[in-house]
Phi, psi and omega in degrees: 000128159299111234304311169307322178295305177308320160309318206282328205280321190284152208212141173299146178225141155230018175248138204217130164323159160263014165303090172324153202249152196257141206306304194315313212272292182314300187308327167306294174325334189261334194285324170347304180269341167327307217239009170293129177319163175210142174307144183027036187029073164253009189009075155263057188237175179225151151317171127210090182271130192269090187271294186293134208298335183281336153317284169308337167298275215290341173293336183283333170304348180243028172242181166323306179224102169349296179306300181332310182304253228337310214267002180303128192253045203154105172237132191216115178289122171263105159256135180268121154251130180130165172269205204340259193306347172283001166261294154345297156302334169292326177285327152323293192305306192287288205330310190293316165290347176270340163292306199294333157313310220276305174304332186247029178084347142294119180273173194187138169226148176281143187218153163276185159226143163297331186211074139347284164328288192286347197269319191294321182287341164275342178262022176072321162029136167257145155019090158093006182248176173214181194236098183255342150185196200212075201276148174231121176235164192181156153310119179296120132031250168280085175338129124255178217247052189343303188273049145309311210224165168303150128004268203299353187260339189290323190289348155297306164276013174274155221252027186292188176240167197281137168330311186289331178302350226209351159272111155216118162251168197217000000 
């Protein structure tokens, strides 16, 4: 997919097919977040893919929205280690992965937690880490299709503030 369509195109999906993500496809997904900048490339963050199902019951209990885990066929934890710009970098680490899902027809959304503290004591978390978010991916529900429409018609109909709202030069 060319990248503005994929930018213009991808939509958070939490509704998800029961279609395994194919092993080749996740390892794209992960080397994704793999190859994202880090401030003085320290890359500090780790994977935690989340397999086992009492696991996954349980992660859903501690993010925002449940369902997203339950209906994912692919859950994967960016445990974070470092301060102030190491957060930054966890969001680098999703964005890639949730684009490079999107380029092979997976949708994915980022979910949040209320309590860290407990998802990092449940994912094991080592030392000096944290649970900086909780991506879910799955074939979407409801197919879409990117080359419906152009580039310039999805960025239109995105659900966005206008560009001139979001521009001050100075």
């Amino acid at each position: 997919m060319e990248l503005w369509l994929a930018l213009a195109s991808r939509r958070e999906v939490r509704d998800y097919a029961p279609t395994p993500i194919p092993p080749e496809v996740e390892l794209r997904i992960l080397d994704a977040g793999r190859l994202a900048g880090s401030g003085k490339n320290r890359q500090p963050w780790r994977f935690v893919v989340v397999e086992s199902p009492d696991k996954r019951e349980a992660v859903a209990g501690l993010v925002y929205a449940p369902g997203n885990v339950r209906g994912a066929q692919l859950v994967v934890a960016i445990a974070l280690s470092g301060k102030g710009p190491a957060s930054l970098d966890a969001g680098r680490c999703a964005q890639n992965m949730l684009l490079a899902a999107w380029d092979q027809g997976v949708g994915g959304s980022p979910n949040g937690t209320p309590d860290s503290e407990a998802l990092g004591e449940l994912l094991g978390l080592r030392e000096g880490e944290r649970a900086a978010i909780v991506l879910t991916f799955g074939y979407p529900a409801r197919p879409r299709d990117p080359a419906a429409r152009p580039a310039e018609e999805w960025s239109a109909r995105a659900s966005r503030k206008p560009l001139d709202e979001l521009i001050e030069r100075i």
